[in-house]
C-alpha positions as CSV (number, residue, x, y, z in Angstrom):
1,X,-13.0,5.8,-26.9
2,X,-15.3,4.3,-29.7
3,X,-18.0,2.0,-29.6
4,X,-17.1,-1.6,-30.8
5,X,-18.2,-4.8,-31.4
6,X,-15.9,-7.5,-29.8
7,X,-16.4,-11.1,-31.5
8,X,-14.2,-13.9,-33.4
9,X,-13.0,-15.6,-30.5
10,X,-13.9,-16.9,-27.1
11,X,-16.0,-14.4,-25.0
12,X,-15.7,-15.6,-21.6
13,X,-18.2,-13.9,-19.3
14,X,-17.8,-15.3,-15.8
15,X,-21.3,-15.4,-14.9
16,X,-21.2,-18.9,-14.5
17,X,-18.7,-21.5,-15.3
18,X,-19.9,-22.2,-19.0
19,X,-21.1,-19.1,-19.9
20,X,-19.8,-18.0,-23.1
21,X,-20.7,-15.0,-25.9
22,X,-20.8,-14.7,-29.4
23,X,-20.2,-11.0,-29.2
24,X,-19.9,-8.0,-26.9
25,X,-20.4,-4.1,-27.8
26,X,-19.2,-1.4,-25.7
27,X,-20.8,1.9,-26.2
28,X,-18.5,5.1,-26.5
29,X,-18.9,6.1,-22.9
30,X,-16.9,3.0,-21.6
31,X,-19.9,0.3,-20.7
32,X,-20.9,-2.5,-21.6
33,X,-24.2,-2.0,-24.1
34,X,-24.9,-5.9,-25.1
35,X,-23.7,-9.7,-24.5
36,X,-25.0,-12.2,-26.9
37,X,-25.4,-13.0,-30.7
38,X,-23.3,-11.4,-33.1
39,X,-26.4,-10.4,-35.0
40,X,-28.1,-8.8,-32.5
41,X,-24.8,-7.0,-31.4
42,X,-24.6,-5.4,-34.9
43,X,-28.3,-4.9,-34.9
44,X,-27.6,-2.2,-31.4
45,X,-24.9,-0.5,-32.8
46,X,-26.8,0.3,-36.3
47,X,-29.2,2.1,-33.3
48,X,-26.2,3.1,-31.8
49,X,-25.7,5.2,-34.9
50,X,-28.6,6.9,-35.0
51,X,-27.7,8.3,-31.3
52,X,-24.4,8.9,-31.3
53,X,-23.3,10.0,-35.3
54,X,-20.5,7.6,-34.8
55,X,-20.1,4.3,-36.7
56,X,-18.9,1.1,-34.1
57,X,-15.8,-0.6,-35.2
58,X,-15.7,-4.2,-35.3
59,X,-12.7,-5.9,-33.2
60,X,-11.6,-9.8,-34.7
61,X,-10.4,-11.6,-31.6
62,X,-8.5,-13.9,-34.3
63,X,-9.4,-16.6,-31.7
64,X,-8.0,-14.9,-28.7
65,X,-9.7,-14.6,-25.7
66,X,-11.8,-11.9,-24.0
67,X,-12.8,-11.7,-20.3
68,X,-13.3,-9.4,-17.3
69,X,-10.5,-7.0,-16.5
70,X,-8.6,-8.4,-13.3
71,X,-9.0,-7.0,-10.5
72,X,-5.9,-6.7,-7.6
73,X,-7.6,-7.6,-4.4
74,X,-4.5,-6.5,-2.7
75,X,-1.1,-5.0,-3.5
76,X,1.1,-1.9,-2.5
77,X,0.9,0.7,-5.9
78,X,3.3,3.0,-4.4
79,X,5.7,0.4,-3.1
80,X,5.9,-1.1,-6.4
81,X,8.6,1.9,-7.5
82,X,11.2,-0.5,-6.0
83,X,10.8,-2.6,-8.7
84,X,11.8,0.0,-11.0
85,X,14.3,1.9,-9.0
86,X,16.1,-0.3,-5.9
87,X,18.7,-3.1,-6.5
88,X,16.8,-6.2,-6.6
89,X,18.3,-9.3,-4.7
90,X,15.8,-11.4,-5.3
91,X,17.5,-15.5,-5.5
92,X,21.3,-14.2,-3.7
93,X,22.5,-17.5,-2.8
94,X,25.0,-16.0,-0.4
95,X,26.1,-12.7,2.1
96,X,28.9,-12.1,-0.7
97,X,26.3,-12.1,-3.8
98,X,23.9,-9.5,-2.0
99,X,27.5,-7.2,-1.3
100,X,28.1,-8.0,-5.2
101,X,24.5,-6.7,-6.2
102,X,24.6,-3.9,-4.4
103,X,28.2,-2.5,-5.4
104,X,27.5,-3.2,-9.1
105,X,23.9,-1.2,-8.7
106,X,25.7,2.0,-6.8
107,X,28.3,1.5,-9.8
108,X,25.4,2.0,-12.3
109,X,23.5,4.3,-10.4
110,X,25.7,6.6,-8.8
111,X,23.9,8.5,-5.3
112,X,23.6,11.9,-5.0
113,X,25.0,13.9,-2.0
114,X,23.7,12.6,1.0
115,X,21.8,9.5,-0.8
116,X,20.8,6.2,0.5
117,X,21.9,2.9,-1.5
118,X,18.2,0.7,-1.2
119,X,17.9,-3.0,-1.7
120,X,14.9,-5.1,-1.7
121,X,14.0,-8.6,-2.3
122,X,16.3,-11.0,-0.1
123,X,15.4,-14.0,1.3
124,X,17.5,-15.5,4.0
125,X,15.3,-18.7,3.3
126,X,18.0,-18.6,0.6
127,X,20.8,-17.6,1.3
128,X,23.9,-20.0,2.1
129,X,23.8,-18.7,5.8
130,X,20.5,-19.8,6.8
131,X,19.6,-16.1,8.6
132,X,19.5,-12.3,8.4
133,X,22.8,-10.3,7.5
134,X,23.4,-7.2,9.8
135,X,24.9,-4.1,9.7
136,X,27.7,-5.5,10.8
137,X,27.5,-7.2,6.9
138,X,26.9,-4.5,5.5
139,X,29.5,-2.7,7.1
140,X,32.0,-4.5,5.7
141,X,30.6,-4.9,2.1
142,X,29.5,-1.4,1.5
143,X,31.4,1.4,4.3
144,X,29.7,4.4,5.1
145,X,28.0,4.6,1.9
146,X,24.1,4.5,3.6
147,X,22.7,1.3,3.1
148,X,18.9,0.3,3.4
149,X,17.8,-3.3,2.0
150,X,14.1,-4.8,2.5
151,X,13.3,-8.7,2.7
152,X,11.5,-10.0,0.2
153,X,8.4,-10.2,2.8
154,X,8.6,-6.3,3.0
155,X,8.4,-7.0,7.0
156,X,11.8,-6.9,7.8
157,X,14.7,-4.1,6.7
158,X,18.7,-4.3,7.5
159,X,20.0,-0.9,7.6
160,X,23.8,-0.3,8.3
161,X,25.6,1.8,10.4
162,X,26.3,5.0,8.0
163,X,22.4,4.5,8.0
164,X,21.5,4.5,11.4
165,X,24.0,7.6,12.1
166,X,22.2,9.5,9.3
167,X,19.0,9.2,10.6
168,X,20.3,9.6,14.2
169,X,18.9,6.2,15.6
170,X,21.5,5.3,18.9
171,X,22.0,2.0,19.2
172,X,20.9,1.4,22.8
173,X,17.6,2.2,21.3
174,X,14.6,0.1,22.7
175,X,11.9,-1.1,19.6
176,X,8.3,0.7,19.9
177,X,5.3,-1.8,21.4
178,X,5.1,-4.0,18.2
179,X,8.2,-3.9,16.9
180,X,11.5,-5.5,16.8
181,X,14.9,-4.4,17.2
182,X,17.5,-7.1,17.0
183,X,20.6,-6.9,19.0
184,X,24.0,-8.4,18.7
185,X,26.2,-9.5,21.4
186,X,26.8,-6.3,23.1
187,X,23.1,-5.6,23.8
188,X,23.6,-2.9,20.5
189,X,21.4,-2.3,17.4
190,X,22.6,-5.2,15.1
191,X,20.8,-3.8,12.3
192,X,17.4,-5.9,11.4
193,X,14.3,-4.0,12.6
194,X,11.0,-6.1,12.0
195,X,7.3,-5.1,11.7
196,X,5.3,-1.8,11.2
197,X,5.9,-0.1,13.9
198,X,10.0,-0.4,13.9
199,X,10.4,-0.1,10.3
200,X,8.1,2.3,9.1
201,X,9.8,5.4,10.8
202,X,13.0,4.8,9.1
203,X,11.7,4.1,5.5
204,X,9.4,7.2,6.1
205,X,12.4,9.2,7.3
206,X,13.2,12.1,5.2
207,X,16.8,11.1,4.2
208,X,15.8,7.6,3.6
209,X,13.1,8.7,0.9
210,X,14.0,7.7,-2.4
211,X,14.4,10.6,-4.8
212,X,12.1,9.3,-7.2
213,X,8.3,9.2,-6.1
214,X,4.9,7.8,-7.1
215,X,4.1,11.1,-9.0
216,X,7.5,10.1,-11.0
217,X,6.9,6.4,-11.8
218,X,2.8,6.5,-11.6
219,X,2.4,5.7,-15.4
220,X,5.3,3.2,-15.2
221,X,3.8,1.4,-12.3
222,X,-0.2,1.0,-14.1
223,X,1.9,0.2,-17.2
224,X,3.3,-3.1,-14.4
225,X,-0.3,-3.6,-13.5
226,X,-1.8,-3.2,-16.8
227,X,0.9,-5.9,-18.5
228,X,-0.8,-8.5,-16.3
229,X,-4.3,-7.7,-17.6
230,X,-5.3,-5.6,-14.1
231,X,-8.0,-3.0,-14.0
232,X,-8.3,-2.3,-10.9
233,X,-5.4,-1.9,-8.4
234,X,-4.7,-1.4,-4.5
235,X,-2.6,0.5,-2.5
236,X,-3.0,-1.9,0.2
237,X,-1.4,0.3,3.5
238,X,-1.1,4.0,2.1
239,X,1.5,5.6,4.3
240,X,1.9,8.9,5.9
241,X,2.2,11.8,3.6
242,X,1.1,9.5,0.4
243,X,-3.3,10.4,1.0
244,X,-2.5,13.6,-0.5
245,X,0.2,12.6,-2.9
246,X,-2.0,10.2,-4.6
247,X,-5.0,13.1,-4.9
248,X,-2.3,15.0,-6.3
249,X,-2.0,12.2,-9.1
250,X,-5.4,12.2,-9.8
251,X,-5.9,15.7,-10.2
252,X,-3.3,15.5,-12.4
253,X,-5.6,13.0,-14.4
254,X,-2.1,10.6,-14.0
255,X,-4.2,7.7,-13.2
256,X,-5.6,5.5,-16.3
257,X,-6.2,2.5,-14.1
258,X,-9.1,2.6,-10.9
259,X,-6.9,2.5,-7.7
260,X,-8.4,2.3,-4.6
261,X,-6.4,3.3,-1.0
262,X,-6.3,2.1,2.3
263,X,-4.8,4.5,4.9
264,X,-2.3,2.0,7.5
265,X,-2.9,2.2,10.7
266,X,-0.5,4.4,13.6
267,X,-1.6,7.8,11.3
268,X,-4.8,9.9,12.2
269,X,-6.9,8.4,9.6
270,X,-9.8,11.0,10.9
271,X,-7.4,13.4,9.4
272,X,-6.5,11.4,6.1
273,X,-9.8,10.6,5.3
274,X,-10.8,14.6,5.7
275,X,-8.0,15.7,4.1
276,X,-8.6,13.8,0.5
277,X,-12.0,15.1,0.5
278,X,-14.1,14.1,-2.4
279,X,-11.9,11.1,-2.7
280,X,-13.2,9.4,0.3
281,X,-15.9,6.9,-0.9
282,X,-17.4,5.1,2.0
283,X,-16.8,1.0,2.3
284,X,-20.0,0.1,1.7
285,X,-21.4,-0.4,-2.0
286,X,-23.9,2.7,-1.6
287,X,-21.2,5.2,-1.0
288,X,-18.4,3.7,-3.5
289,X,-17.9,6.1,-6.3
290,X,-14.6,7.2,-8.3
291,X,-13.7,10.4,-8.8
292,X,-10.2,10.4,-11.7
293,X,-9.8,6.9,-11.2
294,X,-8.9,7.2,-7.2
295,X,-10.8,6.2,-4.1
296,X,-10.3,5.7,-0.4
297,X,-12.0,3.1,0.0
298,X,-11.1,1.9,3.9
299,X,-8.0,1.3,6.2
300,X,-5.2,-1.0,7.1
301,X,-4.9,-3.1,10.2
302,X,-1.8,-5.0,10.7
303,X,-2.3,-7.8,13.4
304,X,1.1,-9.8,12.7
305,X,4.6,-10.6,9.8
306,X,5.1,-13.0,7.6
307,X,6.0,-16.4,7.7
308,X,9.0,-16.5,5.4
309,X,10.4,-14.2,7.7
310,X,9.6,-15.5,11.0
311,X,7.2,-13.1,11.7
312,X,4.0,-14.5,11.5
313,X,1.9,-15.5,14.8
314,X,1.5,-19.0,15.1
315,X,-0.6,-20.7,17.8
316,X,1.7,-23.7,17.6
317,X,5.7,-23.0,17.8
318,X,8.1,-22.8,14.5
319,X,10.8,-25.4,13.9
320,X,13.9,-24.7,15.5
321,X,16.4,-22.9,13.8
322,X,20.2,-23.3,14.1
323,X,21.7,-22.8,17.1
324,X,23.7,-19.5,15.4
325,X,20.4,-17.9,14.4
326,X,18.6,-18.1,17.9
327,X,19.3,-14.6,19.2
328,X,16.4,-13.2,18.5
329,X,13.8,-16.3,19.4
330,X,12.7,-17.6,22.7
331,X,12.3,-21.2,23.3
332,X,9.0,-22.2,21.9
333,X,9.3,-19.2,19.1
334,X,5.5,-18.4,17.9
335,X,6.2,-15.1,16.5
336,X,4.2,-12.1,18.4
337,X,1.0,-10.3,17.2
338,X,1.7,-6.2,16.8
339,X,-1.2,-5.2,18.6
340,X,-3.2,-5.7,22.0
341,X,-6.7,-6.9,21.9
342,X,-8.0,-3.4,23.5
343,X,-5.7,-1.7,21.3
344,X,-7.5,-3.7,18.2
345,X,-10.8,-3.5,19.6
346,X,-10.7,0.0,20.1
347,X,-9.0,0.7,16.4
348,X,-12.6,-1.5,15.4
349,X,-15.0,-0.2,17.1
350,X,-14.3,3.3,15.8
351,X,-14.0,2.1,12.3
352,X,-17.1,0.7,12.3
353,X,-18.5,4.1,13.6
354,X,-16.8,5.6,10.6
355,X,-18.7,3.0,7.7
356,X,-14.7,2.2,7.2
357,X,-14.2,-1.2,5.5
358,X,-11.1,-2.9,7.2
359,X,-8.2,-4.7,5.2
360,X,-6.3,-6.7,8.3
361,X,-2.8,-8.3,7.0
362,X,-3.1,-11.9,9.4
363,X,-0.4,-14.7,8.1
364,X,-1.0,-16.9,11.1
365,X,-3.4,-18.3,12.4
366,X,-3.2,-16.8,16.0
367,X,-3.5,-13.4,14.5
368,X,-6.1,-14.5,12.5
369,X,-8.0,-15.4,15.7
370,X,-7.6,-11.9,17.1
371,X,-9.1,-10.5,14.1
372,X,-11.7,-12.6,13.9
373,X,-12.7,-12.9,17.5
374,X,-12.3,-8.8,17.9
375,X,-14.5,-8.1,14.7
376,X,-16.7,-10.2,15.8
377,X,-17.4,-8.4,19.2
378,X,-17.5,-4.9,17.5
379,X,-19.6,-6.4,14.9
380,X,-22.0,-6.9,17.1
381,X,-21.9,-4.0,19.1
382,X,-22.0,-1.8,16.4
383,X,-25.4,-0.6,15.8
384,X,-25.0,1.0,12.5
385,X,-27.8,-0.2,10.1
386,X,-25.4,-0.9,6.8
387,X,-22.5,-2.7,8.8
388,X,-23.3,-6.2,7.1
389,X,-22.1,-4.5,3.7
390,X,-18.5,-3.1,4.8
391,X,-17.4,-7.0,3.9
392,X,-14.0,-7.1,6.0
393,X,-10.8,-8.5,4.5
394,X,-8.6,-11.0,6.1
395,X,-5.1,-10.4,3.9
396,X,-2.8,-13.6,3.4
397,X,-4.5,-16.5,5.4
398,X,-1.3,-18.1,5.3
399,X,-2.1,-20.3,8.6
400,X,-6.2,-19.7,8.7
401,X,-8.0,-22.4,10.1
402,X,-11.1,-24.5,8.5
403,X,-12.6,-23.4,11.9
404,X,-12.0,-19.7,11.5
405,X,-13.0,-19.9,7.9
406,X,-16.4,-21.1,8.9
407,X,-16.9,-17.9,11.3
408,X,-15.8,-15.5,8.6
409,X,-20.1,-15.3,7.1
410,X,-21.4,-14.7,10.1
411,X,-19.4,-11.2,10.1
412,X,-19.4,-10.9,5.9
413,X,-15.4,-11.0,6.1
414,X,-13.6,-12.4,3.0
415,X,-10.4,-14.2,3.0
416,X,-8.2,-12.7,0.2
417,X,-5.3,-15.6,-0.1
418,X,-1.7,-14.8,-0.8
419,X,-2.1,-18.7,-2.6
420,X,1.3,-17.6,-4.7
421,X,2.9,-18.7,-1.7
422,X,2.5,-22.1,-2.5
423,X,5.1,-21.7,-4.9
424,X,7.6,-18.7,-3.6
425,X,7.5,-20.1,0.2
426,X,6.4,-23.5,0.2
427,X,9.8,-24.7,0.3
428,X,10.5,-22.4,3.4
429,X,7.3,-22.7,5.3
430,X,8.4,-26.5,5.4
431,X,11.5,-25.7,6.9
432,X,10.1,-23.2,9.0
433,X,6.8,-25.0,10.3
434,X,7.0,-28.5,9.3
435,X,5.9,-30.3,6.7
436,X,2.4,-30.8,8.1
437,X,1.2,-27.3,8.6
438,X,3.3,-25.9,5.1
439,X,1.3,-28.4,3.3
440,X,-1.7,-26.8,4.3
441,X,-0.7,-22.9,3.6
442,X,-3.1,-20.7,1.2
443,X,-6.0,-23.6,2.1
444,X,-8.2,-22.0,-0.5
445,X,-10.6,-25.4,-0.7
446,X,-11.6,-24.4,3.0
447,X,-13.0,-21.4,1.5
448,X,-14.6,-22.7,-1.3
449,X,-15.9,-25.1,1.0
450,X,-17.2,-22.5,3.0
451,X,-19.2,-20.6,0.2
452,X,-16.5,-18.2,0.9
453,X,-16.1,-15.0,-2.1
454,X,-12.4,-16.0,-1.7
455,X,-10.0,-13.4,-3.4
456,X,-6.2,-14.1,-4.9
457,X,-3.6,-11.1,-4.6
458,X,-0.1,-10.7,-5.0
459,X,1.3,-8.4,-2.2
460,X,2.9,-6.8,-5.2
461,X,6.3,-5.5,-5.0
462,X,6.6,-8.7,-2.9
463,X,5.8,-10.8,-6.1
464,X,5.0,-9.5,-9.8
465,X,1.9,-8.7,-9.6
466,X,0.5,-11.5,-12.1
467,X,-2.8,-12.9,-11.0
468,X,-2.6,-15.7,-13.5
469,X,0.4,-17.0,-11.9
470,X,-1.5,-16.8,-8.5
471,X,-4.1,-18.8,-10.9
472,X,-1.8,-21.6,-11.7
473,X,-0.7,-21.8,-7.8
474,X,-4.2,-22.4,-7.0
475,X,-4.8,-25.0,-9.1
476,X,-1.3,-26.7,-8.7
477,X,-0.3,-26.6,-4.9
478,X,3.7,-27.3,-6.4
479,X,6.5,-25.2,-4.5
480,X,10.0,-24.0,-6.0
481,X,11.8,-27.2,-5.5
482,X,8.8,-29.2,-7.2
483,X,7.1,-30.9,-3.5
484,X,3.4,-31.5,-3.8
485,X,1.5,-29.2,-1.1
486,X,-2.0,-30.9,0.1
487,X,-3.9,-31.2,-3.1
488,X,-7.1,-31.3,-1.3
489,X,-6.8,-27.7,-1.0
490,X,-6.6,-27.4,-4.8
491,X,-9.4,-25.8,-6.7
492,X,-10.2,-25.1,-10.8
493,X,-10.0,-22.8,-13.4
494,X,-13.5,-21.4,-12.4
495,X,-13.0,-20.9,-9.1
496,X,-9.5,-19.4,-9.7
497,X,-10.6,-17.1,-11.9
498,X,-13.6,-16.3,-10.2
499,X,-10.8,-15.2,-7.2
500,X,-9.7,-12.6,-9.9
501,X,-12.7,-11.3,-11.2
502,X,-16.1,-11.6,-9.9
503,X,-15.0,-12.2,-5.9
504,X,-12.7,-9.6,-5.9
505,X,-15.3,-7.0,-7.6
506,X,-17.7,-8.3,-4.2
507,X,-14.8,-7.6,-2.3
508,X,-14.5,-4.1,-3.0
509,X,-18.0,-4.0,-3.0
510,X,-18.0,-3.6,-7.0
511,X,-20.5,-6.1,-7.8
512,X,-22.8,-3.8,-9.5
513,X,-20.1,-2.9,-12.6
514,X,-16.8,-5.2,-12.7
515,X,-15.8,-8.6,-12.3
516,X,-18.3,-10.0,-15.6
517,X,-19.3,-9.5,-18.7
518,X,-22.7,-8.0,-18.4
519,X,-24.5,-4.8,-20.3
520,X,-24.4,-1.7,-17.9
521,X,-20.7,-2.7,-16.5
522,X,-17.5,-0.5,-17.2
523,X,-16.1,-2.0,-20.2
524,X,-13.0,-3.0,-18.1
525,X,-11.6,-6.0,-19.9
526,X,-8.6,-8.3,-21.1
527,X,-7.6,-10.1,-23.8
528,X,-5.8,-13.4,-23.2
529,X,-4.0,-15.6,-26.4
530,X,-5.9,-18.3,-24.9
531,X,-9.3,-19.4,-22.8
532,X,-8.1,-20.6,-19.2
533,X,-11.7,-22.4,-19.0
534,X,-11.3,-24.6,-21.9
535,X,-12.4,-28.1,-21.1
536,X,-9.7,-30.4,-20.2
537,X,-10.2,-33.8,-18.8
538,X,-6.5,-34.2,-17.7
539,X,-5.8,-31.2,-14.7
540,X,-2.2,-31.5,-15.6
541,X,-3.1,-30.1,-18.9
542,X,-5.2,-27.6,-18.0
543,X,-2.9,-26.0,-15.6
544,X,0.2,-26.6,-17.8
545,X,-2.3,-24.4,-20.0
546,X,-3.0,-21.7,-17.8
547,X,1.1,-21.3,-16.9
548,X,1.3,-20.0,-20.2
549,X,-1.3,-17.8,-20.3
550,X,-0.3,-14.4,-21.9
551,X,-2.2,-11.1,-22.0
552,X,-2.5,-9.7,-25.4
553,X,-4.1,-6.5,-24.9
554,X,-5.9,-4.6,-21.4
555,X,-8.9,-2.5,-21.5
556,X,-10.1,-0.1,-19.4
557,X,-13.5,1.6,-19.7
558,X,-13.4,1.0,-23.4
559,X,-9.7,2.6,-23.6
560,X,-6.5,0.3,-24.4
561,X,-4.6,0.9,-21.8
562,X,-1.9,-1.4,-22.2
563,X,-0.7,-3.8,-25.9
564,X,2.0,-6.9,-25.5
């Protein structure tokens, strides 16, 4: 890397919501050296000189527009290989198209011996049928050629039978606590297996594996990342097995992008966190260090599904569905969480003990309330002196409540808002929950107007993981099919880039050297062909503005990472 001056367009800092620079240097160890004038940023690098031996180029913007790097506040790094390797159904209008998709994949992608054909990215919100296929579906569309496809929530899988007889599953089995096994009308395995607990053991299982891995499509995947203008990414519930894979990748100095890992839940994390070693930086800002661009910065608690799916739990029952997709929903349907208060408390208490910060994945709101109520209690039974600074994260906040948001200071937890929703789901959370409550989803002004660091994230491989889309949902509130969502819960340019930079370097407790423009930060940064803060009396504008947004350039410690 070189030392450079950075100046002929818009230098947008984030420090506040006008805050603007002539010029920025970077020294040639990756930081920031200077913010200000152009004059006095060319007067520092003649010093510069003298140091280092090495003349500082000069970078013309050309009028384009420099800010902080993004940062992912969550997303799955080694779940987005599907994007590069499974058939992708995402907008199937029917049972037939998904058959079509997956035939003319296998066609182009022939499977080795004993292979598994995977699929991700349906959404029966979609589909002409209204529900689920099953392997029953599958069956007939693809024979005993294994078959594993994923909804688009990444909560619910449809395996068929060549599948199930592979991995030796009978189909009188009975689901684990937590999970779901549907049935069909002989009491047998129908296929669709829902939540953590049922699906994990049948993605993790040896012969369901995909053949490629991370270590295969790492650079690939930060190359994904990077397009967007991201910095700093997640591997939001690191699975069993993946701890020491991803230390492999860094040791392998594979990483060019800072990734940080939360172990899921249901695995000894004692173990995990032993087992990476030097990669285990504690959750609090003291103890958070890199070493190759990897950290494990916490763990994953999943309290409930998703909403698209059905999965989500509600305090209030879903809309009905059609009478042919009732088998698996009581009367009054509110979804189920995964775990029991003790079982939660207990998984708390002890990561508290451990100074481990806790991501929890909570759509609605009732599982929201058991993670706020039981972090609460272990919050203040914990008497470990930096507890205040672990700054607990409440993924999705689908369904959170203005009341739950204005409990979330008192224990330093941070709502990190899947608000792209707005626009990928709106249209089914109004089917599934009426319009009332799907009006309200991703409520990011209830965070705002609780002073709340709110984040934005992408659940990436669920969406692309472009946080100026997520942007442009904050600010619009518009679904699919073009209804309005409640526009009271709409919020700026400066607060939904602040979700992108400066909250989400507080929520990983990164304050101190990401998230703005400031001398002694990493010169993580990205160049944009246009300044999504420009003033704009019309909102329209502004947000028509910010739609088409494009990152030019992404830049991490002083390194391009990544060029359009």
């Amino acid at each position: 890397m070189m030392a450079t001056i950075y100046t002929g367009g818009t230098i947008r800092t984030m420090t506040a919501p006008d805050a603007t620079a002539q010029a920025l240097l970077t020294d040639d160890r990756g930081r920031i050296a200077f913010v200000g004038s152009l004059d006095e940023a060319r007067n520092r690098a003649q010093s510069m000189i003298t140091v280092g031996g090495r003349v500082p180029q000069e970078r013309d913007l050309a009028g384009a527009c420099l800010m902080p790097g993004f940062i992912d506040s969550h997303s799955h790094f080694a779940g987005m290989g599907q994007r590069l390797t499974d058939a992708d159904l995402a907008g199937c209008a029917d049972f037939a198209e998904i058959g079509t998709r997956l035939k003319t994949f296998l066609a182009a992608h022939p499977l080795p011996t004993g292979g598994v054909l995977h699929g991700f990215n349906y959404d029966q919100n979609e589909l002409a049928e209204g529900v689920h296929p099953d392997r029953h579906v599958l069956d007939t569309m693809l024979g005993d050629v294994p078959t594993v496809i994923s909804h688009v929530s990444g909560h619910v899988i449809i395996v068929n039978t060549a599948l199930l007889k592979l991995i030796g599953l009978d189909l009188d089995a009975e689901a684990p606590t937590g999970g779901v096994y549907g049935k069909d009308a002989e009491g047998k395995l129908n296929g669709y297996f829902a939540e953590t607990p049922a699906i994990m053991p049948i993605l993790m299982h040896p012969a369901v594996m995909p053949s490629q891995g991370v270590e295969d499509l790492a650079d690939a995947i930060q190359n994904d990342y990077a397009s967007h203008g991201i910095t700093t990414c997640q591997d939001g519930a690191t699975a069993p097995g993946y701890a020491e894979r991803f230390v492999k990748l860094a040791e392998a100095h594979q990483l060019k992008l800072d990734l940080t890992c939360y172990p899921m839940m249901g695995q000894d994390l004692d173990a995990v966190f032993e087992s990476v070693g030097s990669y285990a930086s504690g959750g609090t800002s003291e103890g958070i260090q890199y070493l190759n661009h990897l950290r494990f910065g916490g763990v994953k608690l999943f309290v409930d599904g998703s909403p698209q799916a059905r999965g989500a739990w509600l305090s209030e029952p879903y809309e009905p569905l059609p009478a042919s997709a009732k088998a698996n929903e009581p009367a009054g349907y509110r979804g189920a969480g995964i775990l029991s208060d003790e079982a939660m408390r207990a998984f708390l208490d002890h990561a508290l003990e451990r100074g481990w910060k806790v991501m929890a994945h909570c759509n609605g709101d009732a599982a929201s309330e058991q993670f706020l109520t039981q972090y609460t209690a272990a919050y203040r039974a914990s008497s470990k002196p930096d507890k205040f600074d672990l700054r607990p994260v409440m993924v999705h906040c689908q369904l959170t409540r203005n009341d739950q948001y204005a409990r979330m200071a008192a224990v330093h937890m941070i709502p990190s808002i899947f608000v792209s929703h707005c626009w990928f789901w709106g249209d089914a959370h109004i089917k599934n929950l009426g319009f009332a409550r799907a009006s309200r989803i991703s409520a990011v002004h209830d965070a705002l107007d609780y002073h709340l660091p709110f984040t934005f994230h992408t659940d990436s491989p669920i969406v692309p993981p472009d946080l100026i889309f997520a942007a442009w949902c904050a600010m619009t509130r518009v679904t699919k099919h073009g209804v309005q969502l409640d526009q009271a819960q709409c919020v700026g340019a400066w607060e939904a880039f602040s979700a992108i930079t400066r909250n989400a370097a507080y929520q990983y407790g990164e304050e101190a050297r990401k998230g703005t423009l400031e001398a002694g930060k990493l010169a993580d940064l990205t160049i944009l062909d246009a300044d999504p803060l420009a003033a704009s009396a019309d909102k329209a504008e502004a947000a028509a503005r910010i739609r088409e947004l494009k990152v030019l350039e992404t830049i991490k410690e002083g390194t391009t990472v990544w060029t359009a």
